[in-house]
N, C-alpha and C positions, 0 to 999 in steps of 0.2 A: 469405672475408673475413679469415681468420686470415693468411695470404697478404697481399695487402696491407696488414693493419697490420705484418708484419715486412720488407716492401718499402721501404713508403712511410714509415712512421712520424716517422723522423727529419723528412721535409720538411714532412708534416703538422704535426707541433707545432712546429719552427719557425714557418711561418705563423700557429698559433694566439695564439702567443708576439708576431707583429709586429702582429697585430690588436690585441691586448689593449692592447700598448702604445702602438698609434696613439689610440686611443681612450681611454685614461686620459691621454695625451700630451694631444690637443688639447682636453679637456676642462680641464684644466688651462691650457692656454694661453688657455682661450676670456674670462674676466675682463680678460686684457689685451688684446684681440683689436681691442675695441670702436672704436678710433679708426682701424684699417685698413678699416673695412665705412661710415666717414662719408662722405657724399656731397661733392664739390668744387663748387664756385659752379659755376652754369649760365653760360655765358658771356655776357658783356653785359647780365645782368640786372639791373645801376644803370640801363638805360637804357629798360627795360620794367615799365609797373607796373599790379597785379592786385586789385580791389576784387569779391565775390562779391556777389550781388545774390539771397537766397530765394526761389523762386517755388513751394512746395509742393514739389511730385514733380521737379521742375527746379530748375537753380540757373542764373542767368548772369552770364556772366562778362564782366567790362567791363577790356578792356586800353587802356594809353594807352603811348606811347612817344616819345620825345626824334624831334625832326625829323631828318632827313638830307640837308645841302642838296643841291643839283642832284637830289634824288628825283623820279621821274617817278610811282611807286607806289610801294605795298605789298603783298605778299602775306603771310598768317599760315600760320604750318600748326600743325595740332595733332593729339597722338598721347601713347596713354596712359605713354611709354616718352620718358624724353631722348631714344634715340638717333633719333628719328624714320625707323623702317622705311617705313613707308606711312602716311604721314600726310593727316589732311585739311587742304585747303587751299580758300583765300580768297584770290582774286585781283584784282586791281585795286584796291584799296583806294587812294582819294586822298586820305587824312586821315592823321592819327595815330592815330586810333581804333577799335576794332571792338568787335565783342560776339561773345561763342559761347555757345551754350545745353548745357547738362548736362545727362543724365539722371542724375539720384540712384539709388547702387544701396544695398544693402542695411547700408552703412556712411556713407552720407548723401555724399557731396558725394566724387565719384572724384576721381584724380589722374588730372589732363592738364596736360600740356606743349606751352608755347607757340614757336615761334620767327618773328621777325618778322623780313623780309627787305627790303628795298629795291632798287628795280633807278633803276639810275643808269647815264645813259650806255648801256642795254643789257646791264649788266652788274651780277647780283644780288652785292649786299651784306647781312652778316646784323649787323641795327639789336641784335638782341637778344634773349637767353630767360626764359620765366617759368613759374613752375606753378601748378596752382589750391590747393593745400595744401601744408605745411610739408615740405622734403623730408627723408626718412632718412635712408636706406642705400643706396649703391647693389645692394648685394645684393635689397634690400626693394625698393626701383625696380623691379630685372629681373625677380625671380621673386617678389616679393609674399610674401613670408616676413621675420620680424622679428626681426633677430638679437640685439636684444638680451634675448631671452626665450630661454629654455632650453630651450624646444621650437622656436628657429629655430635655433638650435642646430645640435642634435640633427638637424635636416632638413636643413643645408648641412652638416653633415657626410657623413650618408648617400648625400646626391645625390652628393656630389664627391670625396667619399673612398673612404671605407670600402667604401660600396656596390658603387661600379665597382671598386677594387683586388681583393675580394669575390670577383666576378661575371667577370670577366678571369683570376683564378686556378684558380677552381673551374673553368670551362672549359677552360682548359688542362688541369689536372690529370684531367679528366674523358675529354678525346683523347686525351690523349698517354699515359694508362696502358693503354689499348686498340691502339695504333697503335704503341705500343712492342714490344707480342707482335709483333706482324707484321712490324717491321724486324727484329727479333733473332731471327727464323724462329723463336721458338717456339711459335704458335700451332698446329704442325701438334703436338707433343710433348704441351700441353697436353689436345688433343681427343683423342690416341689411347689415352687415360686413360678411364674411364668417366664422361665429365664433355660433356653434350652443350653445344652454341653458347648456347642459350638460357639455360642452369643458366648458364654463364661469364659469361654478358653480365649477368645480373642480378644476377649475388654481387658485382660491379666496382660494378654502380651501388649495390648495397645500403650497399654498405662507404661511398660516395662520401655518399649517404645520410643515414647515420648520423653520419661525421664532419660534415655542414654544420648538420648539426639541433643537433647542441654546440657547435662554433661560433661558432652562433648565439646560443644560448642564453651563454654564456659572455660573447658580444662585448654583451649585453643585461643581464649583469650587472656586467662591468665598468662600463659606461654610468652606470647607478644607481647603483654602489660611486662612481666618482672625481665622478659629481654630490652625493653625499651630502658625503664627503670635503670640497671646495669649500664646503660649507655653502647651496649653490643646489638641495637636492631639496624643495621645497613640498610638501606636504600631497596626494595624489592624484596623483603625477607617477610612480610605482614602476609603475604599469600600463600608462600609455602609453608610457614609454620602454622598456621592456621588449617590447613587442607592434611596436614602430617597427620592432625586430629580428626576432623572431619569425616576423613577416608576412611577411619577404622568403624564406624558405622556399620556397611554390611556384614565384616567378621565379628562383631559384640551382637550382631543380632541374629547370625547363626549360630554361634554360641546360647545365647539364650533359647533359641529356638529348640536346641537341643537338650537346653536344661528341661525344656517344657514338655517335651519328648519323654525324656527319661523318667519325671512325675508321673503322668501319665499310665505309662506301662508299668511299673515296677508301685506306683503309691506309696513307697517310702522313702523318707524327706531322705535320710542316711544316704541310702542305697542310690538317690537320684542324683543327690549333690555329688555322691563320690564318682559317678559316672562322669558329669559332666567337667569336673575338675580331670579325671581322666583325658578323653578329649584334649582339654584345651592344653595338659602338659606334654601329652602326646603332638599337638601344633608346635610348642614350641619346641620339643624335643626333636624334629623331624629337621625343623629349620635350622636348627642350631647346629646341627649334625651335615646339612647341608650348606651351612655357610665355613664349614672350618674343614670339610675334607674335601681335595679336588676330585672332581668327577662326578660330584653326587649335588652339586648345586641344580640338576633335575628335579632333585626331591622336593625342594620347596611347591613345583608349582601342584605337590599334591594335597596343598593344605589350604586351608583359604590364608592363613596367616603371610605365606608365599605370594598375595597376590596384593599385600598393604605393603607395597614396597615403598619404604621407608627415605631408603637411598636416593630413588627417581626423584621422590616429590620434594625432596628438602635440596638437594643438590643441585639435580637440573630442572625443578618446575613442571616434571616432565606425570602423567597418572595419568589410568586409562577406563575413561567411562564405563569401556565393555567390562573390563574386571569388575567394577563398582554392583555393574547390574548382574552381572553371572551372582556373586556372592551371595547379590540380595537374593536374585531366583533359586538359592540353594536354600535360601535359611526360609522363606516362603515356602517350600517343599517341604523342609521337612517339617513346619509347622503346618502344615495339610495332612501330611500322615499321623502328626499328633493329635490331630480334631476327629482325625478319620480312625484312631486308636482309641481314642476316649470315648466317640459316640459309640462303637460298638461293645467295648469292655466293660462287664460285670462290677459293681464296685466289690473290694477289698472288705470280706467281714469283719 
């Protein structure tokens, strides 16, 4: 370990140095932020209008819209998202008018999005859009977080920043100090020392380790220091934003585990790093994909990144030790098959 802090060191606190500052940086920026995250008018919506009608556990919704002349129909479609992925639809419509029924969730009356189409001539015209509630943000649209609160904050940063800049470093730096023996042929020098595969393999991750567990902790007290600073840290807000950080621990260490993985087998720095940058764009692709189309927010729980929920811990307080440990017991795993890869594999001539 001693070894790599007089290897690495300098690049390490550099990193530590741009973390800290990205995140007292945008936290600071975050008060002026506000009018970048406003929603733009939905298009044609002078020409769509939306009266909600209480029905208990339902709400419906009564749209009316401006004629179109030469219209032969209407079709509506509706989706919880503007940008209308897979929406449902209402065809033929020979009025100006329709209804949709709602299910109320646990916040009373959801957001859905209307847009209304005209076919004329054979060829659809869009009359106009409407929603069933007041719109935000489009951040709060896509991913259903509230930027103007400190803990949406806090969550579009991690998602988009910090987290992946994070997650893409550490796994680089995680291959590529492994895969570096191997190019520079000193892996054979290193083992002819009294220092078996397994000892080397784990003093790399140990070291890897310990620098993200600070980090960590460091990038989680900045957070609190430049919210405070700001004058935006409330009464109860030092533990979740602090654990926002903390928690992402098991996923930067299966990541890593996987960068150590891919050195490993393959022995080149390239070929290792591009794997694991794979991987982790692959976590957030999965997620991302699962937090913006309905029906598919299953998919998150197949990534570790799906299990740092973000939401829970900043909002309600709320993280779940078993996820912490599952994580850790996956990235533990597969840094066992990498000790268990290394000690059997040939070096690279």
């Amino acid at each position: 370990m001693l070894i790599e802090l007089r290897t690495n060191w300098k690049v390490l606190l550099t990193f530590l140095a741009v973390v800290s500052f990205l995140v007292a940086g945008m936290v600071a920026a975050w008060p002026s932020m506000g009018t970048a995250f406003q929603a733009d008018a939905l298009k044609g919506e002078e020409n769509v209008s939306v009266e909600l009608e209480d029905l208990g556990d339902t709400v419906k919704v009564h749209l009316q819209w401006s004629p179109v002349e030469g219209a032969d129909n209407y079709t509506l479609l509706a989706y919880p998202q503007p940008q209308m992925l897979v929406p449902e639809r209402a065809e033929g419509i020979d009025t100006e008018s329709a209804e949709h029924l709602l299910e109320k969730d646990e916040g009373g009356t959801p957001q859905m999005y209307f847009a209304v189409v005209a076919l004329v001539d054979g060829e659809r015209q869009l009359v106009g859009m409407a929603s069933s509630l007041e719109r935000t943000s489009v951040y709060e649209e896509t991913f259903g977080v509230n930027m103007s609160r400190v803990e949406g904050m806090a969550s579009f940063m991690w998602d988009l920043f910090w987290g992946l800049l994070m997650m893409l470093f550490l796994g680089y730096v995680a291959a590529s100090t492994v895969s570096r023996d191997f190019e520079e042929r000193k892996m054979d020098i290193i083992l002819s020392k009294p220092v078996s595969r397994r000892r080397y393999l784990l003093e790399k991750f140990a070291f890897l380790t310990a620098y993200t567990a600070l980090m960590l902790l460091v990038a989680g007290l900045v957070l609190v220091g430049s919210m405070a600073a700001i004058g935006e840290l409330s009464e109860g807000m030092v533990a979740p934003l602090l654990m926002s950080s903390l928690l992402a621990f098991p996923v930067v260490l299966l990541i890593m585990a996987v960068g150590t993985l891919a050195a490993v087998y393959v022995q080149d720095g390239r070929t290792a790093v591009g794997l694991v940058f794979l991987f982790v764009l692959l976590q957030v692709g999965i997620n991302l994909v699962a937090s913006m189309a309905e029906g598919l927010e299953h998919l998150s729980s197949y990534t570790a990144m799906g299990y740092w929920d973000l939401d829970a811990i900043l909002f309600d307080n709320v993280y779940s030790v078993g996820d912490f440990v599952l994580i850790a017991a996956a990235a533990l795993a597969v840094l066992a098959v990498a000790v268990l890869v290394f000690e059997r594999r040939d070096m690279a001539g």
